[in-house]
VEXDO-329156 format. One record per residue (C-alpha): residue in three letters; z, x, y. Coordinates in pm, whole numbers, plus 50000, padded with zeros to 5 digits. Each point is the difference from the previous one (the first is absolute). Layout:
# residues N
ALAZXY;...
***
This chain:
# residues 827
UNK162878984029082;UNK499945037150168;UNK503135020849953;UNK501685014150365;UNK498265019650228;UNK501615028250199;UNK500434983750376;UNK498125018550277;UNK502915004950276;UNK500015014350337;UNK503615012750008;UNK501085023949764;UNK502955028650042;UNK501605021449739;UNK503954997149932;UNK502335030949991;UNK499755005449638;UNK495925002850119;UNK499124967549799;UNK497284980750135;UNK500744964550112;UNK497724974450029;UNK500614966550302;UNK498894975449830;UNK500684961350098;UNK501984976849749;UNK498084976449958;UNK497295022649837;UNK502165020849806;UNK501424966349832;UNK496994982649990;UNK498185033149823;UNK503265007549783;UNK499664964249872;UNK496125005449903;UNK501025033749798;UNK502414975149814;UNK497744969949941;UNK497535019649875;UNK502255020749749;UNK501574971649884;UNK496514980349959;UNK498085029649865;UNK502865020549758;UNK502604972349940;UNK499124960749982;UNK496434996449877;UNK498575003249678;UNK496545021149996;UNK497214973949897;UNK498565024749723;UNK502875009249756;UNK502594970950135;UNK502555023150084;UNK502545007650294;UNK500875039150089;UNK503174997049796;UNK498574987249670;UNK496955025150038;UNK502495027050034;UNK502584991449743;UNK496864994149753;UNK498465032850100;UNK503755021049966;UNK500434982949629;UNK496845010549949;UNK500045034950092;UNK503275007549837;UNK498554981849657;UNK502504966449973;UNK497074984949834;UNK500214970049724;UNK499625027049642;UNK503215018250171;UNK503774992050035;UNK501574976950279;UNK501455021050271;UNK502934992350248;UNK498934977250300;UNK502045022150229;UNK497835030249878;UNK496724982750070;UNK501674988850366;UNK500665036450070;UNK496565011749948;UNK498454975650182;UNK502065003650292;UNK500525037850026;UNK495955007649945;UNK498024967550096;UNK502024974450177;UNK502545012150271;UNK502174962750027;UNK502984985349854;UNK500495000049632;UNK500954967550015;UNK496644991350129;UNK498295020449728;UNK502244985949687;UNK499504966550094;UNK495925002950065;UNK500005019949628;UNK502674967249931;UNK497204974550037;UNK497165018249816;UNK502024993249706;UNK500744969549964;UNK498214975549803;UNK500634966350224;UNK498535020950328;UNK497015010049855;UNK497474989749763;UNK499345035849871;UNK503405022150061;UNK498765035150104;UNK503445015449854;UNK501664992449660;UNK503524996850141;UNK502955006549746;UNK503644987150092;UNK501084973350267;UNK496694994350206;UNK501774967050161;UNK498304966450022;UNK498434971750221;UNK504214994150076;UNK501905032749984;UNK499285036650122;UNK499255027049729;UNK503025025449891;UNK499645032350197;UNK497485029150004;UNK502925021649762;UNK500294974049745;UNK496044989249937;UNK496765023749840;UNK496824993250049;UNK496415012549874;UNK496244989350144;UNK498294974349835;UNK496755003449770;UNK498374973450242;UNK501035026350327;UNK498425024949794;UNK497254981150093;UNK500405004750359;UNK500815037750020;UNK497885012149676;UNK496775013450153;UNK502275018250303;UNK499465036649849;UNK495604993750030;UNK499675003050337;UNK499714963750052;UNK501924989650318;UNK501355023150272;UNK502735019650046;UNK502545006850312;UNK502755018750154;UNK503374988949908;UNK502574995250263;UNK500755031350045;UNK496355018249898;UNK501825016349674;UNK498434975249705;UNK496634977050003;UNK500334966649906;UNK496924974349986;UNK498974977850273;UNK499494971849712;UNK500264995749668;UNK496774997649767;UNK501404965649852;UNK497804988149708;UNK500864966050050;UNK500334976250336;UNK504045004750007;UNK499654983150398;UNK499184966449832;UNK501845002549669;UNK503225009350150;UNK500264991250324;UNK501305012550315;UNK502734990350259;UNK501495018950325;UNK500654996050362;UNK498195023850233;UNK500425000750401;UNK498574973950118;UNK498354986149676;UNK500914995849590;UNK498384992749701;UNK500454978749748;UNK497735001149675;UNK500124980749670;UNK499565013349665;UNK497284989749766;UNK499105003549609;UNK498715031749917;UNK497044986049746;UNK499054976050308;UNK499485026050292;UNK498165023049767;UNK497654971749905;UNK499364991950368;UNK499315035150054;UNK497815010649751;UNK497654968950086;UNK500385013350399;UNK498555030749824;UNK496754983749894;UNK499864973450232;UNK500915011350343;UNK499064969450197;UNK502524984249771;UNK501454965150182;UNK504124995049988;UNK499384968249843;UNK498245019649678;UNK502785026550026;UNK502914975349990;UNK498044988749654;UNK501895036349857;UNK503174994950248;UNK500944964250046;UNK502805008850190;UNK503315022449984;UNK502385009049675;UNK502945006450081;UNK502445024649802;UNK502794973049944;UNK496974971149878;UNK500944968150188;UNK497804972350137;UNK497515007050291;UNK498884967050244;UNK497374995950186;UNK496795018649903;UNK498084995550342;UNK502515021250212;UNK499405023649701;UNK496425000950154;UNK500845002650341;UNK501965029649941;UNK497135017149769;UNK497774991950232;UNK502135009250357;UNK502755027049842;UNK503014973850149;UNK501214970849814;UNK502704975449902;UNK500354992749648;UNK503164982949807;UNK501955008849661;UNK501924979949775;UNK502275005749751;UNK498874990349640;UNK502744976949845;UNK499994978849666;UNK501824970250019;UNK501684984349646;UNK503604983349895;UNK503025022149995;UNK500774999449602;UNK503024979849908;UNK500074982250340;UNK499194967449942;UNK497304995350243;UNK500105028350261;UNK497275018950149;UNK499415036550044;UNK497635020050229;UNK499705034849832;UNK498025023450279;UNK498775025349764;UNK497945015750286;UNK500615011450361;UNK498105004350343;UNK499105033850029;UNK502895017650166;UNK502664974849954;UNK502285002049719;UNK502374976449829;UNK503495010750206;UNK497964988650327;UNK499194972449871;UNK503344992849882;UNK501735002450311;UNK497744978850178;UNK500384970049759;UNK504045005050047;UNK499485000550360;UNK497764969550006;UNK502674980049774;UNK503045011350168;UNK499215006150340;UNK497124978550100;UNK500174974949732;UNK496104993750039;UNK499835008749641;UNK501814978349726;UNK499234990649688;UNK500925034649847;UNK503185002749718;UNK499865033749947;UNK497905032150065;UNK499525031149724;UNK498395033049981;UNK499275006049644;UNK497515030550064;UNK499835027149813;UNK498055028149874;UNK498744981849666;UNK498804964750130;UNK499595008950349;UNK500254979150278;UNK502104966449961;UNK501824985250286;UNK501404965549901;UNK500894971750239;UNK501144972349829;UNK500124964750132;UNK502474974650043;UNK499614967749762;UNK497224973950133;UNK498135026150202;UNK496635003849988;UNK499115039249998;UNK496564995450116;UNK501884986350356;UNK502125030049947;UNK497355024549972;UNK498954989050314;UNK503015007150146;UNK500195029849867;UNK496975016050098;UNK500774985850350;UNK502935010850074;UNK500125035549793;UNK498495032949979;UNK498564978349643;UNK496784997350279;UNK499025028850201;UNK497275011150225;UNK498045032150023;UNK498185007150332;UNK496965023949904;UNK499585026150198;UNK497165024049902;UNK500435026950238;UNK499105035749859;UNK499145034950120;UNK496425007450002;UNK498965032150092;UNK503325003950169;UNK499394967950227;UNK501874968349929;UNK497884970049951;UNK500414968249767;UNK497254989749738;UNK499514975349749;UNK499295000949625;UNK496455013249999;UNK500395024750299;UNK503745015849792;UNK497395001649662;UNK497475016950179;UNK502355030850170;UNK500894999649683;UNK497005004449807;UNK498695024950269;UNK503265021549950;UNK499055001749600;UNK496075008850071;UNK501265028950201;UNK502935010249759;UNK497234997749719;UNK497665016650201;UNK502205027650080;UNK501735004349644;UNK496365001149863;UNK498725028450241;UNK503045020149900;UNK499614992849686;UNK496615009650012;UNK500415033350196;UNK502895010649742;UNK497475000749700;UNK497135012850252;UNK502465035850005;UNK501004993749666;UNK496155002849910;UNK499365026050192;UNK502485023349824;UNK499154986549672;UNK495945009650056;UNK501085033850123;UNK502485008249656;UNK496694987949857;UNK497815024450148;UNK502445026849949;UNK500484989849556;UNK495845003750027;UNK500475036350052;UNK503665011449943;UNK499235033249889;UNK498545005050319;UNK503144984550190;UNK501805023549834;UNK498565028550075;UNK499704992650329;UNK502934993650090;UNK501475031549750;UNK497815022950199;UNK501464987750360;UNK502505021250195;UNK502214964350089;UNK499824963349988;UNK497834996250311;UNK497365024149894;UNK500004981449674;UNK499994966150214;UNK497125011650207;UNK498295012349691;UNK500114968449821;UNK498964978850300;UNK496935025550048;UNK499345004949617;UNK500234959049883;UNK499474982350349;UNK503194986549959;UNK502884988150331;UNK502795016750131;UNK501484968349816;UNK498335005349648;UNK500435038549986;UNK503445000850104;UNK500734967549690;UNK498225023449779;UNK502415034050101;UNK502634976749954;UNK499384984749669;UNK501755019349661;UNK497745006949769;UNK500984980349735;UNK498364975550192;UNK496325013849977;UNK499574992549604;UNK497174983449863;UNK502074963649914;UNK501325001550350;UNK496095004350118;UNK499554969349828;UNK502944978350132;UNK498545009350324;UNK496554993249963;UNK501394962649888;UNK502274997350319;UNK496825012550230;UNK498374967749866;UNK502984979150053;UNK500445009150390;UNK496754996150048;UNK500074967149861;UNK502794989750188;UNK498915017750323;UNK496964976349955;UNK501834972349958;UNK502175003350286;UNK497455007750194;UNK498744959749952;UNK502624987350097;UNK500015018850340;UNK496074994350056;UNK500044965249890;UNK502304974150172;UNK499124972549720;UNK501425025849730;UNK503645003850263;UNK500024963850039;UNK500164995949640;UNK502355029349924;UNK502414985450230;UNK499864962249855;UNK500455018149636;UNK503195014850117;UNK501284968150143;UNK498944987849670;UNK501935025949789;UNK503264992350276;UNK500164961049917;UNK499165006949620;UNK502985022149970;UNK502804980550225;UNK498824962650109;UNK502444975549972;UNK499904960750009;UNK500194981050301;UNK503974989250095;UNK499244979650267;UNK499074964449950;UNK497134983650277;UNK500184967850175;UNK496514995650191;UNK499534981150248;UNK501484997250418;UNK503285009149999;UNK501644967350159;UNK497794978249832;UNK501425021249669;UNK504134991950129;UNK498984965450097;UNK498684993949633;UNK502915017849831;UNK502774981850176;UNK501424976849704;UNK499804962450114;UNK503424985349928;UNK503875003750075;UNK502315026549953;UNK502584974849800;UNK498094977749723;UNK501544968449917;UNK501114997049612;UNK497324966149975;UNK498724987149755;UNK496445012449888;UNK498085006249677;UNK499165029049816;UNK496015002349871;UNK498925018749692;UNK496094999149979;UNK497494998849715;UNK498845035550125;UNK503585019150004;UNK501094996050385;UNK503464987250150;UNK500584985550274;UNK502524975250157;UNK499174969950244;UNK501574999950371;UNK503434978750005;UNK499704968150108;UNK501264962850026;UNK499744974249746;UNK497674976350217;UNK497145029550055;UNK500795009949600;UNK499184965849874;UNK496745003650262;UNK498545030849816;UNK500834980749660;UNK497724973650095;UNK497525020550187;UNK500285035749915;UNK496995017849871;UNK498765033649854;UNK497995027450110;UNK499885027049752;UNK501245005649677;UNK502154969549795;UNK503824994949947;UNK501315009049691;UNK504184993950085;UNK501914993850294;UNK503564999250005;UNK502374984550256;UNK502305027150173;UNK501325006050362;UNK498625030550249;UNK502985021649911;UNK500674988849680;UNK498755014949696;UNK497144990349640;UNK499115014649684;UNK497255013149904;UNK498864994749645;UNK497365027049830;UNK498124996249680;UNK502635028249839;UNK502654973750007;UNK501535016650302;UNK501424985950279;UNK500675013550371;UNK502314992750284;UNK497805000950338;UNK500784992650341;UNK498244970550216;UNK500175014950319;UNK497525031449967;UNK497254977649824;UNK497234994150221;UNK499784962150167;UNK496934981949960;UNK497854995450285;UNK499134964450037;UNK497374983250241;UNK498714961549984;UNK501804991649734;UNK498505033449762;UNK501685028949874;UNK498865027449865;UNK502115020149715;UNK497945029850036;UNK502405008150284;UNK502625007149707;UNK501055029949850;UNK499525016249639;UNK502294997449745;UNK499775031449922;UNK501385012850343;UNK502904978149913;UNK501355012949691;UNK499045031049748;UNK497704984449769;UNK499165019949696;UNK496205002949867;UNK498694965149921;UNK502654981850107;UNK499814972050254;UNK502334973850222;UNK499444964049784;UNK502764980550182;UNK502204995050228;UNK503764984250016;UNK502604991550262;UNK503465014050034;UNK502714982950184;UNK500604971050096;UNK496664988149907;UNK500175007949652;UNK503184974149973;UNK499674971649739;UNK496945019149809;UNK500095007449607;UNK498535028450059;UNK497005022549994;UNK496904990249744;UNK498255027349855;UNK496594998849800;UNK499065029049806;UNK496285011149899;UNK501424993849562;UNK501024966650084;UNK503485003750057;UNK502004978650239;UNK503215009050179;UNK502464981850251;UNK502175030750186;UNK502834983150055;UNK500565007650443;UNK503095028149980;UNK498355028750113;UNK501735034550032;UNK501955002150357;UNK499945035650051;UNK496145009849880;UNK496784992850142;UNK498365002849694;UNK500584991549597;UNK498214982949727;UNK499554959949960;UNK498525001649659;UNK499875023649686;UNK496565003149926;UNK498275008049676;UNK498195032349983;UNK496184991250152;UNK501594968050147;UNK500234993550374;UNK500554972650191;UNK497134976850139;UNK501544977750222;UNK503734993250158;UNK500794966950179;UNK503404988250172;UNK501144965549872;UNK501634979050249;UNK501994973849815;UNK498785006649585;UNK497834967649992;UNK496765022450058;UNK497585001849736;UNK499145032249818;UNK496435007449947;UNK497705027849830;UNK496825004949984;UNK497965023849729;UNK497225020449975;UNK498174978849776;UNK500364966550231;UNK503244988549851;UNK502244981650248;UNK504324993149850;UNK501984979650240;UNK503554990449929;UNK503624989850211;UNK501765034650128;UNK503344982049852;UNK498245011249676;UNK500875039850074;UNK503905008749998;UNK500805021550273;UNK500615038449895;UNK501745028050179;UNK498035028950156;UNK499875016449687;UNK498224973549800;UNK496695001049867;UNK499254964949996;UNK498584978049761;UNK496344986349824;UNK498194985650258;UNK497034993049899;UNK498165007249596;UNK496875026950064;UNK497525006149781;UNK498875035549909;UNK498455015150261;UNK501234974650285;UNK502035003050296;UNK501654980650288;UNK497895001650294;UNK502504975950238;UNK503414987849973;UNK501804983050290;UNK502304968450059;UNK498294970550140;UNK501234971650143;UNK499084960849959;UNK502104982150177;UNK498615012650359;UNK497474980150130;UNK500805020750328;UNK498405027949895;UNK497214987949855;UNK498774990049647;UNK500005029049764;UNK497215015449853;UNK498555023449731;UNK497625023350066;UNK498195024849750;UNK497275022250027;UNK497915025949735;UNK498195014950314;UNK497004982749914;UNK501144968150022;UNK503244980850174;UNK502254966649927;UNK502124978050232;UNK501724976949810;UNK503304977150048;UNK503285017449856;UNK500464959749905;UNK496965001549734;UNK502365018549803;UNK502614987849759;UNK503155016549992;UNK501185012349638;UNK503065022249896;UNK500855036750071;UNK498705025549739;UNK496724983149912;UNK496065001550072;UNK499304977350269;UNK496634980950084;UNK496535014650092;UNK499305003550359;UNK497135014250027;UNK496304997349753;UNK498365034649976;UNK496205002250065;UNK497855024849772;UNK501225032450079;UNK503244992750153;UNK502835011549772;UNK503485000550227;UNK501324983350355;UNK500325029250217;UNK502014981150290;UNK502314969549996;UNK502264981050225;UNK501514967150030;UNK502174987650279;UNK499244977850317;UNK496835000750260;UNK498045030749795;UNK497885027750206;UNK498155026749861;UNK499265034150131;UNK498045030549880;UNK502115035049935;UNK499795010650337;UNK501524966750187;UNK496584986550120;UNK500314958349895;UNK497744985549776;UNK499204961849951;UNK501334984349680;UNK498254969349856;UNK501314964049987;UNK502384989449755;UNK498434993449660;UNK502104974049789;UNK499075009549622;UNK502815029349923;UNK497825014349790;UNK497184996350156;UNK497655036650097;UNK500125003450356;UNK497305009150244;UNK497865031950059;UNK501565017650285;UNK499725034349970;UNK502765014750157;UNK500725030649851;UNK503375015350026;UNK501984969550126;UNK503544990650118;UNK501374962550018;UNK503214986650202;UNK501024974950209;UNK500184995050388;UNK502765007250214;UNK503074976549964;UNK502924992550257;UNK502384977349957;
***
């Protein structure tokens, strides 16, 4: 773009005052006026240079902190001060302009790596910071890293505005700031729009562009996946990620980062706790679109209330809490629909290089970089280089001059002034004007025979670094790698870990699969509640009687085995029973639902107890239980423990906690196995480590308050233990005949729970199971209707037919870590 010419005209006349004036027509004088402005605004206003990142402003306001020493070992000085400097030496605009470019360099949710360390009101993604009077600021130890090499002669130097200071045409910048910050501004005619990215990620991609410049974007994007943005967040849509690598424009889309769990105390409620934002938005905008949606529109509903609990200690948390019966997966949807929750940023990668604007992509940005740094290096090194050179050169001539000092002086004793001597020395030694004019100049307490020495030892040092230096300007390999050490050193000192969570894949294809299948308003049906043999929970999808009764009769498993299931509605409410005798209140509605196809479902769509409730070390879910309505009529809650005792906790559970205690253990007790009895006429059953199987009536076990620790269950020998208790019932031909299954890992049993006599509470039982040579224990047991068995991780494994003899041996399956249950019941 060429500045304004002076226009050739015919006419010209001088004025009284004998001014000359110039008839020019107005369509030029606009038309060049408006090219004068374009380009100043383009050039010194709007657009970052590609090789240190920065706009004119920052470069100056960087450069005047600098140069009046605000630097990160020193004290915080007013903003207003720094403002003034800037303005009255470097930067002749507005210093409202000024404070609120210096503004943004300082705060930590603009930029990845803040180039001033801000102290006072700085403002935030919703409110403006206090003014220039009130704040203090300081540089950075990362921008030391982009003016630190300025006094080596490594970049250029111009006028400033009004030809009274220098200031430099770029900053040396040790690091790719462009990429790791960003940019944004609106020029004449264009603007740009760039995203930041993780420090530790652009440096990798750059110091493999330094050794392999034919370097695809595909390998590159192995170091930087895609952006990371200040304020974390989700990113979607890792192919227009590409595009705009690849092109320098592209569309990509943020999301909020929410966690979504029951509002404590509120009896089935949802939450959806954003705990990160978009880049740029913050919580008050987000805010005041949701009240505008609910009030005004009314697209969005679903919504009780709306909180901002953020703060300085756990950061980010903006909670929306839903109405009872809503599913907050549907309202998520919403959410990032119809709020600032979802945003798009339109990548625009247009930079100045060598003063022309011109957009480039990831590899193209790394490589202006990179050849900024090999001529910075280059540069810095040469100085370097030269300043030991003269060093040298006056160290070899004090040399010279120690080798015969009596004759120095004498010489210069006998001469009529200093240039005589000067001249005398030069003609004498051989020396320069240089080294005879350092020698008249140094005392002579500096010509002893120790200080001969110290200089003899610094001779070999510059010449040792001279050579050195001189390597790295003769051999590009040796720059190459002194640059990629450097970027080294920069990440080593002040990487940080990613924020910003990836979602690969094309962008709509991404929305289409995150849209949550369902409705806003879930119906409070009736469904089940699934604990498996491995540890997961999930619930089944409500339904009616006539289909439940279908997937009784028909219903089979994929995956992993049953170990309880307890009746419950969507919005209603179970306990969950651990081996520490605890028990916890958890919500139906946020457990995942089953997917089910042909008939088969699979439970390792559920989700792990442990991201249900706090489980201490060792501890794990054993049971389940309903509460409500569906817990009417029961005794209560049977409870096996790993010592043998037995316990029925009676159902009158605390109203106002979610958690407590449904047994008083012994110390090195736990419990082994919970199970809800429906009407009391279940019967109780353990089984032992060394193959002994006790059943007897429930009615034998008095029901005990949640304090209780229960009663003898079952008589263990020394060195036995309960490896199964449950409640099993007889009487349901339904369901299925029950069965007992054992296993020592070498070999396994199926045998029917009827082979088994009952006998009284408190005693040995029967054997169930014959030990081969070198079996000594049962390592799993179960009984309870239509057995399946499945290895640790879920995958099912084939049991073998029923065997008759209860004490019969088994078969050889080796099966190694094994887990038994039952299939999926409805009814």
């Amino acid at each position: 773009m060429a500045r304004r010419k002076e226009n050739k005209v015919d006419l010209s006349s001088f004025d009284q005052a004998g001014a000359r004036v110039f008839d020019n027509p107005l369509v030029t004088e606009v038309s060049d006026s408006y090219l004068e402005y374009a380009f100043s605004v383009i050039h010194s206003r709007a657009l970052p240079d590609a090789r240190d990142g920065l706009k004119p402003v920052h470069r100056r306001i960087l450069w005047s902190m600098y140069e009046q020493g605000y630097r990160p070992e020193r004290g915080h000085v007013k903003s207003a001060r720094i403002v003034g400097d800037t303005m009255g030496k470097y930067h002749p605009h507005g210093d409202t302009a000024i404070y609120d470019a210096m503004v943004r360099l300082a705060q930590d949710f603009s930029l990845n790596v803040p180039l001033i360390d801000g102290h006072g009101n700085f403002g935030s993604p919703d409110d403006g910071p206090a003014a220039s009077r009130y704040t203090e600021a300081r540089m950075s130890r990362e921008a030391m890293l982009l003016v630190g090499e300025l006094g080596e002669d490594t970049v250029d130097v111009e006028p400033n505005y009004d030809g009274s200071l220098t200031q430099p045409t770029v900053l040396p910048a040790a690091f790719p700031n462009l990429l790791v910050n960003g940019a944004s501004g609106i020029a004449v005619g264009m603007a740009t729009n760039m995203i930041p990215h993780n420090l530790a990620e652009v440096v990798s991609a750059a110091r493999w562009l330094i050794n392999h410049p034919d370097a695809t974007l595909d390998k590159l994007m192995e170091f930087v996946p895609g952006p990371d943005l200040p304020t974390g967040g989700v990113l979607l849509g890792l192919d227009e990620v590409r595009r705009a690598y690849e092109t320098g424009r592209g569309v990509v889309r943020m999301r909020g980062k929410v966690e979504i769990g029951p509002i404590e105390g509120s009896r089935g409620r949802q939450a959806i706790t954003v705990v990160e934002l978009p880049y740029g938005v913050g919580a008050e905008k987000v805010i005041a679109a949701i009240t505008n949606e609910v009030t005004k529109t009314k697209r969005l509903t679903g919504i009780a209330d709306v909180k901002d609990l953020t703060d300085r200690e756990s950061g980010t948390r903006l909670v929306v809490e839903c109405k009872v019966g809503v599913n907050p997966q549907a309202l998520l949807a919403d959410l990032y629909r119809l709020t600032p929750l979802e945003q798009s940023f339109g990548v625009n990668n247009l930079v100045l290089v060598d003063g022309q604007p011109r957009t480039l992509g990831l590899k193209a940005l790394l490589e202006v970089f990179l050849a900024h740094r090999y001529e910075v290096v280059t540069r810095r090194t040469s100085y370097r280089r030269r300043k030991r050179q003269e060093r040298l050169h006056l160290v070899d001539g004090l040399l010279i001059a120690l080798l015969d000092i009596d004759e120095v002086v004498r010489l210069i004793r006998g001469s009529d002034d200093a240039q005589a001597a000067k001249d005398g020395l030069m003609s004498r030694f051989g020396l320069s004007d240089i080294q005879a004019t350092y020698i008249l100049d140094t005392p002579l307490r500096r010509l002893t025979k120790f200080d001969r020495i110290e200089l003899e030892a610094e001779q070999e040092r510059l010449r040792a670094e001279i050579a050195e230096l001189s390597k790295i300007l003769d051999d590009e390999r040796v720059l190459k790698k002194v640059v990629s050490d450097e970027l080294a050193a920069v990440v080593k000192q002040f990487s940080t870990e990613r924020r910003t969570t990836l979602v690969d894949g094309d962008l709509k294809e991404v929305l289409a699969a995150s849209a949550p299948a369902g409705p806003l308003e879930v119906a409070d049906d009736p469904c089940q509640v699934i604990l498996s043999a491995t540890g997961l929970v999930a619930r089944t999808a409500a339904e009616s009687e006539e289909s439940s009764e279908g997937r009784r009769r028909n219903g089979r498993v994929k995956h992993d085995t049953v170990r309880a299931i307890a009746h419950s509605t969507a919005r209603g409410r179970v306990l969950l029973l651990t081996s520490a005798g605890r028990a916890f209140k958890v919500d139906v509605l946020p457990l995942p639902v089953l997917p089910e196809q042909a008939g088969t479902v699979s439970l390792r769509g559920g989700m792990s107890a442990a991201e249900l409730v706090p489980l201490a070390a060792g501890e794990t879910v054993v049971g389940l239980a309903p509460l409500g309505g569906q817990a009417e009529g029961s005794p209560g809650l049977a409870l096996g423990t790993r010592q043998g005792a037995v316990k029925i906790c009676s159902p009158e559970w605390p109203v106002r906690s979610d958690e407590f205690e449904v047994i008083g253990l012994r110390d090195g007790d736990e419990v082994v196995g919970a199970t809800w009895l429906t009407d009391g006429t279940e019967t109780l059953t353990f089984v032992t480590s060394e193959a002994s199987l006790l059943r007897f009536p429930a009615g034998l076990v008095r029901p005990q308050g949640l304090k209780g620790g229960g009663m003898a269950g079952i008589n263990l020998p020394a060195g036995a233990r309960v490896a199964f208790f449950g409640a099993v019932r007889t009487d349901d031909p339904g369901h299925g005949e029950p069965m007992v299954v054992t296993s020592t890992g070498a070999t396994v049993k199926v045998t029917p729970f009827k082979a088994y006599p009952a006998k009284g509470r408190a005693t040995g039982g029967v054997r169930a199971h014959r030990f081969l040579k070198g079996e000594t224990d049962v390592a799993v047991a179960w009984v309870g209707p239509r057995p399946v068995g499945a290895t640790a991780t879920g995958d099912p494994v084939e049991l073998p037919t029923a065997d008759p003899r209860r004490d019969g041996s088994g078969f050889a399956v080796m099966l190694g870590p094994t887990v038994v249950g039952h299939l999926i019941e409805r009814d």
